[in-house]
C-alpha positions, 0 to 999 in steps of 0.5 A, spaced: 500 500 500 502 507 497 503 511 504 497 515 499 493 510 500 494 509 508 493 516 508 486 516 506 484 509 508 486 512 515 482 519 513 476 515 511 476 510 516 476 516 522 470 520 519 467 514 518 467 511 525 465 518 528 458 518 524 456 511 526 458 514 533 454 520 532 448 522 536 444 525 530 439 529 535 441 535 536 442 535 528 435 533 528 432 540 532 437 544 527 432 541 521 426 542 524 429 550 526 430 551 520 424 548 517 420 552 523 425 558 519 422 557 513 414 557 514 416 564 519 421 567 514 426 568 520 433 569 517 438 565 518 445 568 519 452 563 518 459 564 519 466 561 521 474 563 520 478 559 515 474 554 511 469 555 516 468 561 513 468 558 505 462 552 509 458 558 511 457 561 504 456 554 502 451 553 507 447 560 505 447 558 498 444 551 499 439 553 503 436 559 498 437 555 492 437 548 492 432 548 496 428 552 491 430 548 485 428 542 488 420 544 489 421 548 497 421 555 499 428 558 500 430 560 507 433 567 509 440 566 509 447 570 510 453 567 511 456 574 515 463 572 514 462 573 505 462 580 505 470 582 506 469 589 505 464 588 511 469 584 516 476 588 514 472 594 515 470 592 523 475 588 524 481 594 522 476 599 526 473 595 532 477 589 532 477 582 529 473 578 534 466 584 533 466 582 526 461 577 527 457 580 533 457 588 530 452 584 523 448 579 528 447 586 533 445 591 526 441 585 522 438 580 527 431 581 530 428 576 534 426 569 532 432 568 527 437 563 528 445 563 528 449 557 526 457 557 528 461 553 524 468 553 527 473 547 528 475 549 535 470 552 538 474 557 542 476 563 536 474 569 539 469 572 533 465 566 535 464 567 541 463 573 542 457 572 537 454 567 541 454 570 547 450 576 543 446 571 540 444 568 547 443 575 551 439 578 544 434 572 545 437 567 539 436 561 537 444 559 537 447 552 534 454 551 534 458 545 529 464 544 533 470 539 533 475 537 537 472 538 545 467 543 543 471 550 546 467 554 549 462 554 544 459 548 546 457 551 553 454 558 549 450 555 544 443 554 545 444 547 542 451 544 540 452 539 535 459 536 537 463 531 533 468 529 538 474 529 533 482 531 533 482 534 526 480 540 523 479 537 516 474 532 519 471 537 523 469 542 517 467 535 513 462 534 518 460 541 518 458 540 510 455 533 511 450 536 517 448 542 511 447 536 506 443 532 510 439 538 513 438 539 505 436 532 503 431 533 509 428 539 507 427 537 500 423 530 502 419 533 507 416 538 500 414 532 497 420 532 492 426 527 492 433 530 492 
């Protein structure tokens, strides 16, 4: 076997002992969240650092529109970390770890929903944002990694995959994102 292939057999066989082992109820109550989202027209705000940040427009985008192709109504979503002139201009003026907490404070209004995407779930940015979110009376999901940080005790409802790796971790972000829209798409009588 080519060290390649010990590579990814190793990478495969991790993500998948992780899924088979994961509780899948907390996803669960994002999906119906979200559903619930869909029928009040509540907004739904993403955001995360890095390749979290790169997950949270991917996320915007499929629930707006795949979800419209497929027969449903599209959720309100906006990934926070997808307008750089906005964060640059925060996080040079009030400071990097604002830039997610100043947009929920200007656009978030009771009934939306926050869903942070971070490996770690210790980045500050994050944080901050969530405790916004629990004192302006948000409904907060965290999809974290590792041991969860800090996020995982802030959120309103933690997705935690126990994992040391921070690829992993993000491929567990999307997967959560895809099964949501899988689910969604059933559950309009249309199959994905």
């Amino acid at each position: 076997m080519t060290p390649f292939s010990l590579t990814a057999k190793k990478y495969s066989a991790t993500l998948s002992s992780c899924l088979e082992a994961f509780d899948w109820s907390p996803v669960a109550t994002l999906a119906a969240t979200l559903e619930r989202a869909r029928e009040l027209r509540s907004d739904v705000f993403l955001f995360g650092n890095g390749g979290s940040a790169a997950n949270a427009i991917h996320w915007a985008n499929d629930l707006i529109y795949p979800i419209t192709k497929q027969g449903g109504a599209p959720l309100r979503a906006h990934a926070l970390s997808a307008n750089q002139a906005t964060a640059t201009c925060l996080g040079n003026d009030i400071g990097y770890d604002r830039i997610f907490e100043f947009q929920l404070r200007a656009f978030a209004k009771p009934g939306d929903i926050v869903i942070a995407l971070s490996g770690s779930g210790n980045s500050p940015n994050i944080l901050r944002a969530l405790e916004f979110s629990g004192e302006a009376g948000l409904t907060s999901f965290a999809i974290v990694g590792y041991d969860g940080g800090k996020a995982k005790a802030l959120a309103s409802v933690p997705i935690h995959l126990p994992v040391d790796n921070m690829q992993i971790a993000e491929d567990f972000q999307m997967i959560v994102c895809h099964i949501i829209l899988q689910h969604l798409n059933i559950n309009t009588g249309v199959k994905p």
